[in-house]
C-alpha positions as CSV (number, residue, x, y, z in Angstrom):
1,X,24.4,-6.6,0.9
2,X,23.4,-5.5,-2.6
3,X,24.8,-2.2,-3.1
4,X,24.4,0.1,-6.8
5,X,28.1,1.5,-7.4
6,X,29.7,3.3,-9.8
7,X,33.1,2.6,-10.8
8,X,36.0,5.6,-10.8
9,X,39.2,5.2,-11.5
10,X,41.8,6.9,-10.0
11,X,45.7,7.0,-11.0
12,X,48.3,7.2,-8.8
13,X,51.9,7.5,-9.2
14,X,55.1,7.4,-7.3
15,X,59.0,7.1,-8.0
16,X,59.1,3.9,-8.7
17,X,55.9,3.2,-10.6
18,X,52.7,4.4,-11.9
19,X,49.5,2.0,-10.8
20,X,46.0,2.0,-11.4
21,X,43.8,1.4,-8.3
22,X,40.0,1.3,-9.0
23,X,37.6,3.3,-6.4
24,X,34.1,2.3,-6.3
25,X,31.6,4.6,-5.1
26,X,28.0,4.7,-4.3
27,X,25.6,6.2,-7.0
28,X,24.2,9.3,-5.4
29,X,21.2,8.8,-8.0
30,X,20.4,5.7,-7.7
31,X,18.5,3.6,-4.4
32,X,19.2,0.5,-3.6
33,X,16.1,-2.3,-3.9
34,X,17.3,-4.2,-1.0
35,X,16.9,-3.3,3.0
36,X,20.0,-1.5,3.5
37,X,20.1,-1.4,7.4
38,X,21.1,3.0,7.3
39,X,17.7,3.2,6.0
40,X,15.7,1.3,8.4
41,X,15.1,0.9,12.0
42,X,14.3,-2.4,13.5
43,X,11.8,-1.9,16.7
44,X,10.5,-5.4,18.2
45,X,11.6,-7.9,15.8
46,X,9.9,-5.3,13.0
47,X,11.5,-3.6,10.0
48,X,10.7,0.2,9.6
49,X,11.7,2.7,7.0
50,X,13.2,5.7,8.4
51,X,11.2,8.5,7.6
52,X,10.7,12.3,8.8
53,X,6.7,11.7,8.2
54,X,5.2,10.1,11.0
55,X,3.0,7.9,8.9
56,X,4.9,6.4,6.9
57,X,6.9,4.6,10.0
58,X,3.6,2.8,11.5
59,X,3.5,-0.2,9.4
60,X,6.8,-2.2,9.1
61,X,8.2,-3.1,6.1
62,X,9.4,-6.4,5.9
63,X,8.7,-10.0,5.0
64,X,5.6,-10.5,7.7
65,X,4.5,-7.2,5.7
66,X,4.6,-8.4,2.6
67,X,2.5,-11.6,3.5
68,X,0.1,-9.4,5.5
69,X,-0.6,-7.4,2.2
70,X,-0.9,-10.9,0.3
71,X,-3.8,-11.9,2.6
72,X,-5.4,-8.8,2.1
73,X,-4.9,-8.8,-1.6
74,X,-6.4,-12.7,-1.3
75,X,-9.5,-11.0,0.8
76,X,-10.0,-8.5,-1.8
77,X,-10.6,-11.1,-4.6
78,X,-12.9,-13.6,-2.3
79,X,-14.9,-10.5,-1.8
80,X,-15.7,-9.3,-5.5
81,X,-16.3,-11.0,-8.0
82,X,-13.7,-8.9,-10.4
83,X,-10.2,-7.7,-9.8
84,X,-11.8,-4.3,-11.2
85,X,-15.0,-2.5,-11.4
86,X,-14.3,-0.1,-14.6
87,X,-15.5,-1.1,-18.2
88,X,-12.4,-2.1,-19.2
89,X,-11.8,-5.5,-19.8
90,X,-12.1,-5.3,-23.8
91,X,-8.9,-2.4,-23.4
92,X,-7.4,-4.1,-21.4
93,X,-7.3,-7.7,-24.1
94,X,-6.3,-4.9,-26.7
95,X,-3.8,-3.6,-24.6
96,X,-3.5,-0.4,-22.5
97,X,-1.6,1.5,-20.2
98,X,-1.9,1.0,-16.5
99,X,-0.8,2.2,-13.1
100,X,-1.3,1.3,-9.8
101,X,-0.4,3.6,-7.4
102,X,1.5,2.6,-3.8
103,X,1.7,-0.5,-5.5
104,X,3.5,-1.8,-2.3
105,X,4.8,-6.0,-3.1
106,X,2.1,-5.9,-6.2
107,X,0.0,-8.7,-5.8
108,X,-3.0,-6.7,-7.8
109,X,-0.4,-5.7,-10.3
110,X,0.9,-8.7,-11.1
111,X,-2.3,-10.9,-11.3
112,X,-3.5,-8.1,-13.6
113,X,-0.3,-8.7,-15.7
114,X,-0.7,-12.1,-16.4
115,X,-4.2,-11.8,-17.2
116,X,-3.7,-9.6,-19.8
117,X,-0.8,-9.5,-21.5
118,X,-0.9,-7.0,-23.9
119,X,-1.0,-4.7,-21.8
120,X,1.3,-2.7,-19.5
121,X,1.3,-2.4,-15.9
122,X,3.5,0.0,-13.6
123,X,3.6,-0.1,-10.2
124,X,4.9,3.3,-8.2
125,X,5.6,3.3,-4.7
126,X,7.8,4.4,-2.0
127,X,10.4,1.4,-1.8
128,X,10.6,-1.1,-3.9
129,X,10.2,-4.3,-2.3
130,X,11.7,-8.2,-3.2
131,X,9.7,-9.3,-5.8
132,X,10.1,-12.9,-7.7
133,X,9.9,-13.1,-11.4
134,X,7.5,-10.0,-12.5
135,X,5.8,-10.6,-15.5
136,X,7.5,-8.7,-18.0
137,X,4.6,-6.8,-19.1
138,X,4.7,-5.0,-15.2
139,X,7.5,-3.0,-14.0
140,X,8.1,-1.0,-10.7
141,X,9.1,2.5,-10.1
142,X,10.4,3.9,-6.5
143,X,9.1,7.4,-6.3
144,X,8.2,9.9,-3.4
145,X,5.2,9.8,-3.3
146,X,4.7,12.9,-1.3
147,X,5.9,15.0,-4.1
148,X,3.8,13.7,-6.7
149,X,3.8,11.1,-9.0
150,X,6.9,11.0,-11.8
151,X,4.6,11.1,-14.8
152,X,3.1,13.4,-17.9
153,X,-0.2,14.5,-17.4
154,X,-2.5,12.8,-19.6
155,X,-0.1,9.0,-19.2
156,X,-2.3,6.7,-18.4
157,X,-5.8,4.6,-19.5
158,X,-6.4,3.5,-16.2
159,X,-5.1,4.1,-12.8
160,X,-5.9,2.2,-9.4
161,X,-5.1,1.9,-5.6
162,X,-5.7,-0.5,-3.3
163,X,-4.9,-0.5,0.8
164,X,-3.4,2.8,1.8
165,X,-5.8,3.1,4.3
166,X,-2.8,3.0,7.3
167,X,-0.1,4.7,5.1
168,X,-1.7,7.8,4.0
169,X,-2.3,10.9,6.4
170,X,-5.0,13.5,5.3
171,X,-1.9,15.5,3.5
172,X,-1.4,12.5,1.7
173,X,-4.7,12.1,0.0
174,X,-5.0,15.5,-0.7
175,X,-1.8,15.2,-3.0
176,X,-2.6,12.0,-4.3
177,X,-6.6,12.4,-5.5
178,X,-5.8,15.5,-7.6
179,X,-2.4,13.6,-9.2
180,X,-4.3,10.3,-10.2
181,X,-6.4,12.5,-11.9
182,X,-4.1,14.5,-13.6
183,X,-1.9,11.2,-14.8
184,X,-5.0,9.6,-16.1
185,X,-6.1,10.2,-19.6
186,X,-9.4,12.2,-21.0
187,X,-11.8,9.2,-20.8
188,X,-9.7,6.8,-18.6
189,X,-11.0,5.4,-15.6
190,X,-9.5,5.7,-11.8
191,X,-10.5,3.2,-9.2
192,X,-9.7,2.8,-5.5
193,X,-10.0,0.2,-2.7
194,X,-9.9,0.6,0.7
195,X,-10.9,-0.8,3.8
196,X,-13.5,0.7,5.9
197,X,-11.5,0.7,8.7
198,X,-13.6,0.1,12.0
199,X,-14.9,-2.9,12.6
200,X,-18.9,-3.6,13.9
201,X,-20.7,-5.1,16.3
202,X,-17.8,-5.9,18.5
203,X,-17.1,-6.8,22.1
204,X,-15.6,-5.1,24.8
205,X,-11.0,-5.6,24.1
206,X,-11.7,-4.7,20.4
207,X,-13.3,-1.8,21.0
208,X,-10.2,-0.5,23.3
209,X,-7.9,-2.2,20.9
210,X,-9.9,0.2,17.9
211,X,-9.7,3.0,20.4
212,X,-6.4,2.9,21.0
213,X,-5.6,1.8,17.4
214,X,-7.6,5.1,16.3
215,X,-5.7,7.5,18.3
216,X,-2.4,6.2,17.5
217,X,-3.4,6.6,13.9
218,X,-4.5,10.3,14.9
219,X,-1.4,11.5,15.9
220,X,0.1,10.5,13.0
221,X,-2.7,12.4,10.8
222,X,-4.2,9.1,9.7
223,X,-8.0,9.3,9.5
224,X,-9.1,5.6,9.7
225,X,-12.3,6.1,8.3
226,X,-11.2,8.0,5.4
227,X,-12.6,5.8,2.8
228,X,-16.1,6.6,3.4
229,X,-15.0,9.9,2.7
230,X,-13.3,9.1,-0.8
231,X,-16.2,9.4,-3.0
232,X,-17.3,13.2,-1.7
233,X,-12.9,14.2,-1.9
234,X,-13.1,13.2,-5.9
235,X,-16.4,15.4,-6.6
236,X,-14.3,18.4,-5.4
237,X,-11.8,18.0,-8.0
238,X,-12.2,19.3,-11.8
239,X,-12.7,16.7,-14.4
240,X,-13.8,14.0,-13.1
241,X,-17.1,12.5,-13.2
242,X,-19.2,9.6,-13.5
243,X,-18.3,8.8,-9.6
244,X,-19.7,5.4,-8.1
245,X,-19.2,4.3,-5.3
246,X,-19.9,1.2,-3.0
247,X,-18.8,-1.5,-0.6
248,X,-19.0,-5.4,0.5
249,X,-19.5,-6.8,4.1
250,X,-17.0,-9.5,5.4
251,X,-17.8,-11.5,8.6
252,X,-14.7,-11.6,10.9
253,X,-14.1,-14.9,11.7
254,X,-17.4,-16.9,10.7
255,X,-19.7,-17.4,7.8
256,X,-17.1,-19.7,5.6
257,X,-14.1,-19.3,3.5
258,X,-14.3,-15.5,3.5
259,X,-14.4,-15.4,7.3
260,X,-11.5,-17.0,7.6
261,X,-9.7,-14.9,5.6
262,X,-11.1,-11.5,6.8
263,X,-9.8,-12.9,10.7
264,X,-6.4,-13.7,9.4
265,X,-6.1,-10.5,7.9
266,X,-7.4,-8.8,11.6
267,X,-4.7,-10.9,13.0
268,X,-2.3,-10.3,10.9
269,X,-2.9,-6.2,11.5
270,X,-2.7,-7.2,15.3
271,X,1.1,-8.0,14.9
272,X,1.9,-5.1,12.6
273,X,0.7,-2.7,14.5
274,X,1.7,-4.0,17.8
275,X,5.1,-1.9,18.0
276,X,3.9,1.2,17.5
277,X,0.6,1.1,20.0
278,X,2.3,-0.5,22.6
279,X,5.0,2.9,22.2
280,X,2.6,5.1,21.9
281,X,0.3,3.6,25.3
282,X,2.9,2.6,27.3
283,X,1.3,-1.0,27.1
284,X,4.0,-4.2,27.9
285,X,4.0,-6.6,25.1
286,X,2.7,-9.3,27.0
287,X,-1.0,-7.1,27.9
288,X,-1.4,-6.3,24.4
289,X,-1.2,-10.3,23.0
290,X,-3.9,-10.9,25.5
291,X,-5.9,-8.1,24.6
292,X,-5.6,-8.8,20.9
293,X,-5.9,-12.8,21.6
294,X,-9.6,-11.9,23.5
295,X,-10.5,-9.5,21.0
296,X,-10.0,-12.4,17.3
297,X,-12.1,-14.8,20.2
298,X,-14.6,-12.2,20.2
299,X,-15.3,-11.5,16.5
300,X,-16.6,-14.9,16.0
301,X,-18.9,-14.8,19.5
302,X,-19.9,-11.2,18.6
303,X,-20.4,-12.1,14.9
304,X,-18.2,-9.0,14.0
305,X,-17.9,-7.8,10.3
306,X,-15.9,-5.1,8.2
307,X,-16.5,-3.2,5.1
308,X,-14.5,-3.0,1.8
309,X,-15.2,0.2,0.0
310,X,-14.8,0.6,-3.9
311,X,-14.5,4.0,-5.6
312,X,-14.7,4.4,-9.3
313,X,-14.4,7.3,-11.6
314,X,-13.8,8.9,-14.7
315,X,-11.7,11.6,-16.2
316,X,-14.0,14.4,-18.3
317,X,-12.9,13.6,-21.6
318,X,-12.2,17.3,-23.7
């Protein structure tokens, strides 16, 4: 296991001789990018981070994870027809400074990178996880997020996040909005994306799986539908203005390409949240794959669909 370690030395001595023995120890400032197994528990064949915040335990974080996030990244840009919404893409060839923020594996952040490659991308987030050959224009930073983010006011052209929606409790957003703001330059441009969250016109086992999904989600202060609520939560906060925002329907399941993807993606939640709602219902493993395998079958007979919101604003220039 990867460990960070600092090196001590220690001399000892005795009647016969004196001898040098080398003590490593572990870096109190420093956290290690791997999955040490002290800092994570594994529930149902699923990695979890140990946390004392309830919300930040009910997604795993692992490699399933980190393919479940590609796929949504992958749904995200079949979707729209940009990777961002802003007026940006002449700074951005000129180069300019960019965060993205619970930049979780970085898919966005790294397309973005290679794109355009005078500019400079930082990802912040909570753990870092294994990423293969960055582009060196984009560089990750592990940070608690609940405290803040580690930057100057005033840091950035452009900040961005994409698909908190099931990591963030109310608390959360309320700490986050007002610190993308204040990290984003006079004149710079913030951007979110989020799913809608509840699914329509669906049959009978997804609307318990969304029930029960919802209440889980509860408990732990996560409001599902919080991204329809974005848009009002940035007009409360100074300096900020010029505030669009918008969204695109996906079918679940049917309708092509995009469909497919958005169904994968559903199916894909179904197995990362399965530990936690079958903990917090009492439900066997076995009666929740059936559940979840009737409810995928019934977004293509019910012609189901979801919503992908898009915020966009920008910081009062003074």
């Amino acid at each position: 296991m990867f460990s960070v370690l600092t090196k001590n030395t220690q001399v000892k001595s005795n009647t016969s001789s004196t001898k040098s023995k080398h003590v490593y120890l572990e870096d109190p400032r420093l956290t290690e990018p791997k999955f040490p197994v002290k800092q994570y528990d594994y529930v149902e064949g699923r990695n979890y981070r140990q946390s004392k915040n309830p919300n930040e335990q009910f997604l795993p974080c692992d490699d399933e994870e980190i393919e479940r996030l590609q796929v949504n990244h992958l749904l995200f840009k079949s979707i729209f027809a940009t990777p961002y919404f802003s007026p940006v893409q002449e700074l951005l060839k000129t180069g300019i400074k960019v965060l993205d923020v619970s930049a979780g594996p970085g898919w966005w952040l790294m397309d973005m990178a290679r794109a355009y490659p005078k500019s400079h991308f930082t990802g912040v987030d909570l753990m870092i996880y294994p990423l293969s050959a960055p582009p060196t224009n984009c560089h990750f930073r592990l940070a608690d997020l609940s405290k803040g983010l580690p930057y100057p006011d005033n840091t950035f052209d452009m900040v961005s996040q994409h698909d908190t929606l099931f990591r963030y409790s109310q608390k959360d957003w309320d700490t986050m909005l007002p610190e993308i703001v204040r990290v984003t330059k006079p004149g710079g441009y913030i951007e979110l994306v989020e799913s809608g969250g509840g699914a329509q016109d669906i049959g009978p086992n997804m609307s318990i799986w969304m029930m029960r999904l919802t209440v889980s989600l509860q408990t732990r202060g996560i409001n599902l539908k919080i991204s329809n609520s974005l848009g009002s939560m940035l007009e409360e906060l100074e300096d900020v203005t010029d505030i669009k925002s918008s969204h695109r329907s996906s079918p679940i399941g049917w309708y092509g390409k995009t469909g497919d993807i958005t169904l994968d993606c559903l199916e894909r939640l179904f197995h990362a949240v399965k530990p936690k709602v079958c903990e917090d219902w009492s439900m066997s493993l076995a009666k929740y794959d059936k559940m979840v395998e009737t409810a995928s079958a019934e977004c293509r007979d019910f012609r189901s669909w979801v919503n992908v919101h898009y915020i966009t604003a920008t910081k009062v220039k003074k």
